[in-house]
KOLMARFI-723888 format. One record per residue (C-alpha): residue number from 1; residue in three letters; chain; x, y, z. Coordinates in nm, 3 decimals. Example, Ala and Ser with C-alpha at 12.3 -4.5 7.8 and 13.67 -1.06 7.14 Angstrom:
! KOLMARFI-723888
<1, ala, A, <1.230, -0.450, 0.780>>
<2, ser, A, <1.367, -0.106, 0.714>>
END
This chain:
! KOLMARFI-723888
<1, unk, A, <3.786, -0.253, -3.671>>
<2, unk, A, <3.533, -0.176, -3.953>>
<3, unk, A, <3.464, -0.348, -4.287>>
<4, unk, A, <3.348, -0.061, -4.549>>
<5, unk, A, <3.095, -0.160, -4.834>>
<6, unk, A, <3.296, -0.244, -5.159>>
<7, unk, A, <3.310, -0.218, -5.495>>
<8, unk, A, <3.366, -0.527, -5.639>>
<9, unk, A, <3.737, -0.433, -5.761>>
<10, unk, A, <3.964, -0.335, -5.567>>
<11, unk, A, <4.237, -0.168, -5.667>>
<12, unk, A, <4.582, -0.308, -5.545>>
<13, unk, A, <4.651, -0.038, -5.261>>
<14, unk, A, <4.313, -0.106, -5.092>>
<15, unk, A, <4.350, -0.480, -5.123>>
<16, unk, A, <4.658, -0.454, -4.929>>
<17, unk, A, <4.518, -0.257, -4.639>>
<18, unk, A, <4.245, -0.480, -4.608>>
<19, unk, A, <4.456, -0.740, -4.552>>
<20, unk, A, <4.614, -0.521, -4.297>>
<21, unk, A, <4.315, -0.457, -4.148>>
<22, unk, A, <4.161, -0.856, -4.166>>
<23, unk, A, <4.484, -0.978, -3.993>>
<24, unk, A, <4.532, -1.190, -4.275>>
<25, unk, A, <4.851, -1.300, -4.093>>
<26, unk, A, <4.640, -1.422, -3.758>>
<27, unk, A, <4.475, -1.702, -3.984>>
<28, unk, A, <4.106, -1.535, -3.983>>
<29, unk, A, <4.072, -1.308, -4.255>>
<30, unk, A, <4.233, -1.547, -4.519>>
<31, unk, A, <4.121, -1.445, -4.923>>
<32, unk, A, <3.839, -1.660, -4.909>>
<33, unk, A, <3.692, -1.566, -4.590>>
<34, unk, A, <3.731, -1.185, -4.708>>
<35, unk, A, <3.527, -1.243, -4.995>>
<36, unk, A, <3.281, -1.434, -4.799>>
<37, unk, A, <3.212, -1.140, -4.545>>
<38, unk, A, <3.250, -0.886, -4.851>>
<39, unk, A, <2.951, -1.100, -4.971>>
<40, unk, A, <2.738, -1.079, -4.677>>
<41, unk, A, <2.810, -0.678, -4.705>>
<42, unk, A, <2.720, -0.666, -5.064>>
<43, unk, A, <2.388, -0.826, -4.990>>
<44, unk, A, <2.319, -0.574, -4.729>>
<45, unk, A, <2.280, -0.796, -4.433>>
<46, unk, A, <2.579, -0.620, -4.263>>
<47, unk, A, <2.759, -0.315, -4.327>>
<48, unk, A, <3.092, -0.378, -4.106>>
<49, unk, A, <3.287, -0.555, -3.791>>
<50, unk, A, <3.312, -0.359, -3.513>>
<51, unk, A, <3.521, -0.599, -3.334>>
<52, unk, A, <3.619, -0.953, -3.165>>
<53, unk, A, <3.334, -1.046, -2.864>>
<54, unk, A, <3.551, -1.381, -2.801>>
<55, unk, A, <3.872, -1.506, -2.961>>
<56, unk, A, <3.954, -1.854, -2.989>>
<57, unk, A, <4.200, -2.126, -3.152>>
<58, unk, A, <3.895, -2.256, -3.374>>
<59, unk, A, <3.659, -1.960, -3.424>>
<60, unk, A, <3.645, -1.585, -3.349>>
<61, unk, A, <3.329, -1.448, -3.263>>
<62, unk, A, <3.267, -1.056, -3.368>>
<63, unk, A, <3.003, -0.802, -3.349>>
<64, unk, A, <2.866, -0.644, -3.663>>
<65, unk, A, <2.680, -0.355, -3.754>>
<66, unk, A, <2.325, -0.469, -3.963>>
<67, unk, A, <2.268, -0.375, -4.275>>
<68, unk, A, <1.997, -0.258, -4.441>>
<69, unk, A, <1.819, -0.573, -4.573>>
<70, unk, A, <1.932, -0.759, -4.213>>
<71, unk, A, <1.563, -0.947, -4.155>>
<72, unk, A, <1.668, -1.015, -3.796>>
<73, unk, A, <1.630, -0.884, -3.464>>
<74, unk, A, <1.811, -0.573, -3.348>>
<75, unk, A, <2.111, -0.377, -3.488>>
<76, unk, A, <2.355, -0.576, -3.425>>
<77, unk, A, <2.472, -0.914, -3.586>>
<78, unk, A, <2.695, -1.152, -3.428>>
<79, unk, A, <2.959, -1.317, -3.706>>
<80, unk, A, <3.145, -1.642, -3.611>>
<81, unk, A, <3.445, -1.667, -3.867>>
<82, unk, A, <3.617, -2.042, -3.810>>
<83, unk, A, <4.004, -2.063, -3.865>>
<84, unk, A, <4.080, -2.264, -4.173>>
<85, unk, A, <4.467, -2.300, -4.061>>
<86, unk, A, <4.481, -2.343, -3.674>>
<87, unk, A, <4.172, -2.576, -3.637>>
<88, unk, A, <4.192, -2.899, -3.499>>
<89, unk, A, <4.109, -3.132, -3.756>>
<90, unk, A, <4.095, -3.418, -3.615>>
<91, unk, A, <3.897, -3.333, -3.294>>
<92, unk, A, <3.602, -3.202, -3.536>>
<93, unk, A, <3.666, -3.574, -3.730>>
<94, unk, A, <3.607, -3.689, -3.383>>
<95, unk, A, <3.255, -3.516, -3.373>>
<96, unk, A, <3.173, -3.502, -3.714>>
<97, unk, A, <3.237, -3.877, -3.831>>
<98, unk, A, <2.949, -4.087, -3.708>>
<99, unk, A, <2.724, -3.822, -3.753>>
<100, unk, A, <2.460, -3.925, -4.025>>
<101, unk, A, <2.409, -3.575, -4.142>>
<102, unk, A, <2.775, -3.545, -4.245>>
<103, unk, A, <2.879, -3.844, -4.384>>
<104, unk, A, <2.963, -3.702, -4.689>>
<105, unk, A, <3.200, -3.478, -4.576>>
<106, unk, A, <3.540, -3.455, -4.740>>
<107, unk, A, <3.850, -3.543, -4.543>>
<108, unk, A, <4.076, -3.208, -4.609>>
<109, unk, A, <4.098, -2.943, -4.373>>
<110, unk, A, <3.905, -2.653, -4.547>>
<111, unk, A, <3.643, -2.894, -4.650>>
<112, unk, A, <3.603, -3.002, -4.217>>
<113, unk, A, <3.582, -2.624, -4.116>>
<114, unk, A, <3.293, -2.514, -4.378>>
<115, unk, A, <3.101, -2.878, -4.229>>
<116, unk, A, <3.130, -2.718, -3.897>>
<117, unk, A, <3.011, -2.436, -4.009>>
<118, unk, A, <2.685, -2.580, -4.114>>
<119, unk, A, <2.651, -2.772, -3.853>>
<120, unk, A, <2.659, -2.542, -3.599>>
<121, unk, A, <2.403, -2.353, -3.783>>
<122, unk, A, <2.165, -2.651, -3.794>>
<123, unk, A, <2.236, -2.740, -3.447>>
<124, unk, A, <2.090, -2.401, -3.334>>
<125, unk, A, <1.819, -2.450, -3.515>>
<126, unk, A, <1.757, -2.812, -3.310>>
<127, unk, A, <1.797, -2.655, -2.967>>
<128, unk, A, <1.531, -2.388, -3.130>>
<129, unk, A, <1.323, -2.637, -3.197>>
<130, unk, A, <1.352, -2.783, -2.826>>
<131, unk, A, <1.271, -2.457, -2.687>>
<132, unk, A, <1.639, -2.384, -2.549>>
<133, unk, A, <1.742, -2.091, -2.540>>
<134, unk, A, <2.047, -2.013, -2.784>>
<135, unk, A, <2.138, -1.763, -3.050>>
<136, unk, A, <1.921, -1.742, -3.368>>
<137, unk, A, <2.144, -1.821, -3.646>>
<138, unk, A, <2.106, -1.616, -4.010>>
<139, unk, A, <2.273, -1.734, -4.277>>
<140, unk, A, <2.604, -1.992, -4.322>>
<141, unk, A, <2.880, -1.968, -4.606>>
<142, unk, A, <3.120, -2.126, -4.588>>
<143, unk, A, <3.347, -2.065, -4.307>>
<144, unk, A, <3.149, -1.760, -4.162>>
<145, unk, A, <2.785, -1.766, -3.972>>
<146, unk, A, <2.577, -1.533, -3.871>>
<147, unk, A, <2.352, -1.581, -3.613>>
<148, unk, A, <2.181, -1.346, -3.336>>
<149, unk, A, <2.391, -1.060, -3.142>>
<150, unk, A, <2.322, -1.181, -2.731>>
<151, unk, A, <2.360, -0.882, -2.540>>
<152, unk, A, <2.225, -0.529, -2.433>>
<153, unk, A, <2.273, -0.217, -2.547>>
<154, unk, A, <2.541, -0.292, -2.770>>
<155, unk, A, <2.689, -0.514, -2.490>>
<156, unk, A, <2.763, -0.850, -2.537>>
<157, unk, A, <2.653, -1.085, -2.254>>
<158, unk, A, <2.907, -1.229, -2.040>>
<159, unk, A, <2.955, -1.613, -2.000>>
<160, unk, A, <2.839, -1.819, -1.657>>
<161, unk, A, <3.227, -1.831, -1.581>>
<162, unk, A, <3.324, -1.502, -1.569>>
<163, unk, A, <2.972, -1.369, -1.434>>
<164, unk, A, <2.936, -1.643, -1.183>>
<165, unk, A, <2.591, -1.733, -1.043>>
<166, unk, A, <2.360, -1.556, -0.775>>
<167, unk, A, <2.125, -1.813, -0.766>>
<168, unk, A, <2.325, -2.164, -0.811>>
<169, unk, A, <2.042, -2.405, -0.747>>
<170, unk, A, <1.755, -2.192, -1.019>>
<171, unk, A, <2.052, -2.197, -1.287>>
<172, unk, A, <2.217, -2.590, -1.194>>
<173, unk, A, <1.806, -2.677, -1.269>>
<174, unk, A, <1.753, -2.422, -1.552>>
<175, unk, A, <2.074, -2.596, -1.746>>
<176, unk, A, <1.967, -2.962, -1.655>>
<177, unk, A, <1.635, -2.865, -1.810>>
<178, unk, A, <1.819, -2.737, -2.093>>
<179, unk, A, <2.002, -3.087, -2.118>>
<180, unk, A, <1.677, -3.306, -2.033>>
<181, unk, A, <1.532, -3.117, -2.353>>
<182, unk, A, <1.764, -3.144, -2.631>>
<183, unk, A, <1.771, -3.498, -2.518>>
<184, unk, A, <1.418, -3.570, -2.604>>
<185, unk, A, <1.464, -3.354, -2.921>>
<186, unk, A, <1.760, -3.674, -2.990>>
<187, unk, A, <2.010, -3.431, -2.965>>
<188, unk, A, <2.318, -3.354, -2.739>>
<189, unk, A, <2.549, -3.039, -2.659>>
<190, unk, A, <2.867, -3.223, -2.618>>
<191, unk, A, <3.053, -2.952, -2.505>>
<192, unk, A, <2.861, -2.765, -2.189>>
<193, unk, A, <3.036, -2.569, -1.924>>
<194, unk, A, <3.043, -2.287, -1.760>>
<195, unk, A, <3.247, -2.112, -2.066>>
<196, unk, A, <2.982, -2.185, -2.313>>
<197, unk, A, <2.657, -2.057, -2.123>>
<198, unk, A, <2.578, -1.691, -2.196>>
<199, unk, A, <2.379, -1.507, -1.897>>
<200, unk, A, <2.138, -1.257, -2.068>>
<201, unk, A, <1.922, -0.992, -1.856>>
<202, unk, A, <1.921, -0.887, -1.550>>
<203, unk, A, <1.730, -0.885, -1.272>>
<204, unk, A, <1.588, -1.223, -1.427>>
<205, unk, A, <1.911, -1.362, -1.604>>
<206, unk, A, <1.801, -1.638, -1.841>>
<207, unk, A, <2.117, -1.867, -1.955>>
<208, unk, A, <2.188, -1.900, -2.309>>
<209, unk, A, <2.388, -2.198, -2.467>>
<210, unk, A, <2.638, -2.095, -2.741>>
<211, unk, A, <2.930, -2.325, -2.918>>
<212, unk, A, <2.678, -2.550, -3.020>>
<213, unk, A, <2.891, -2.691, -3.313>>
<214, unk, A, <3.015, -2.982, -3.122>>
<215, unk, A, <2.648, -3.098, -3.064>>
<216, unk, A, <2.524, -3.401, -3.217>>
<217, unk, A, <2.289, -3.645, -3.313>>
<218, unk, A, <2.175, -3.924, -3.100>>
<219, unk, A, <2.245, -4.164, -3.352>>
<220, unk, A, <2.669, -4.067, -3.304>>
<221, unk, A, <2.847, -4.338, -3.148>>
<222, unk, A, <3.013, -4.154, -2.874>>
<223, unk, A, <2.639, -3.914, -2.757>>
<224, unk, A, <2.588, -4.125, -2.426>>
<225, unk, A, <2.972, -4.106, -2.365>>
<226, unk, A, <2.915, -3.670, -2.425>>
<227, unk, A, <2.564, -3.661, -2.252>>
<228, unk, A, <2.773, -3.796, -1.949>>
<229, unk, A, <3.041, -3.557, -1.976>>
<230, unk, A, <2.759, -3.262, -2.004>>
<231, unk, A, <2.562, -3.380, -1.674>>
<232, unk, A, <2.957, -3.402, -1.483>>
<233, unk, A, <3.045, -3.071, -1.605>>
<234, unk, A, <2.730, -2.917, -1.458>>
<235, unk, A, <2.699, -3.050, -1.103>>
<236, unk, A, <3.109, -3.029, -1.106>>
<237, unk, A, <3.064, -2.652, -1.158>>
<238, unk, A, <2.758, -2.582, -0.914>>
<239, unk, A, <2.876, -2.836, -0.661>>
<240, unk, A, <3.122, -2.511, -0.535>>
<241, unk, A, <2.827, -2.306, -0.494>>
<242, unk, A, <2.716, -2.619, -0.247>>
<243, unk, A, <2.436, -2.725, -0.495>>
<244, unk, A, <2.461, -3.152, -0.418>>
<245, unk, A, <2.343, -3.335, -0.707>>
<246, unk, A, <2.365, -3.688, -0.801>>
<247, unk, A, <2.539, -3.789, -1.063>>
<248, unk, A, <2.348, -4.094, -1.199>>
<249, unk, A, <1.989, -3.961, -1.021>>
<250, unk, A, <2.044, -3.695, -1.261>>
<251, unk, A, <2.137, -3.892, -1.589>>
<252, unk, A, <1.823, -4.134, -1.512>>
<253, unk, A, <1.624, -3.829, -1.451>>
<254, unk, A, <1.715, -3.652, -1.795>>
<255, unk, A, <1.707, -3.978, -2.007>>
<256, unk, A, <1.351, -4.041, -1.858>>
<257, unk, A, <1.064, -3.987, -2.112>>
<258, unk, A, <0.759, -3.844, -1.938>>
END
């Protein structure tokens, strides 16, 4: 698929097989989100969609070419577009509410998505900040962010569960480190598995976190109760590659300052 630079009329025709081409029907490309990519393209940070890296109920994730003021790295962009009509509302309530940086937020639907929007973007920048490896993110607007292109060659990186791990015990540590980290940095993923860890390079394959947008402060009522749930998912996965961890050793262990 491929976005072309626009004028900023269109005449009825073209409108129509945009909307052809956006899958307006889907519930991604809806008006708003159209004129929120055409934005990004008018600006010249990127000149098209190639097309969909992951698909998902929530968000769609899609390669883009850059454009020619893109002040990132690379030629590629990765663009996360959030569905305004299938999200779950109330599970991002569940993650948003308590969080001091969103209080504000307004309780409609459209409102929720372009809040998760932003705070995914800020969340990458906290994991950034703690020295964890994740995506660098661009620019937000709205529904749509932009935020680094993980791959090679073109080639988006595959995830930990469809890759799979060569060296279980290096990457159970690497990803407890991860988790010990954003800890101290008062922050937690609140959604890690093996479906959100990105495995970039090769021969030395350094795990990336991604779907950060669940992450939150420590000051959310429910972080222990998702800092848990992080550690189980972790030694649940490894513990079939016969990596033996202990479950509260390990929470002690990352909650420990030092």
């Amino acid at each position: 698929m491929v976005l072309r630079l626009w004028k900023k009329k269109l005449p009825k025709r073209e409108d129509k097989m945009m909307k052809r081409v956006f899958k307006t029907e889907e519930g991604v490309f809806d008006s708003q989100t159209r004129f929120t990519l055409y934005s990004f393209m008018n600006k010249g940070v990127i000149s098209g969609l190639d097309y969909p890296i992951s698909t998902g109920k929530e968000a769609d994730v899609y390669r883009a070419r850059a454009g020619p003021n893109f002040e990132g790295k690379g030629e590629f962009v990765a663009v996360k577009i959030y569905r305004i009509d299938t999200s779950d509302f109330m599970r991002m309530m569940d993650y948003l509410q308590g969080d001091p940086r969103f209080a504000k937020v307004k309780h409609s639907k459209r409102e929720t998505v372009y809040a998760w929007a932003r705070k995914e973007y800020r969340n990458l920048l906290i994991c950034r900040e703690a020295k964890v490896p994740v995506p660098e993110p661009y620019a937000s607007n709205k529904n749509v962010l932009l935020m680094e292109f993980i791959g090679e060659n073109g080639v988006p990186d595959s995830t930990l569960k469809d890759l799979g791990s060569d060296t279980p015990e290096k990457d159970c540590e690497t990803l407890l480190s991860y988790v010990k980290k954003l800890y101290k940095n008062r922050f937690v993923h609140a959604d890690l598995s093996e479906f959100n860890v990105l495995m970039h390079g090769y021969p030395d394959i350094v795990p990336y976190l991604i779907d950060v947008g669940q992450g939150v402060v420590l000051d959310h009522p429910k972080s222990q109760e998702f800092l848990e749930r992080d550690i189980e998912r972790i030694l649940h996965y490894f513990k079939k590659y016969g990596v033996k961890k202990d479950f509260d050793a390990t929470l002690k262990w990352v909650k420990a300052k030092e």
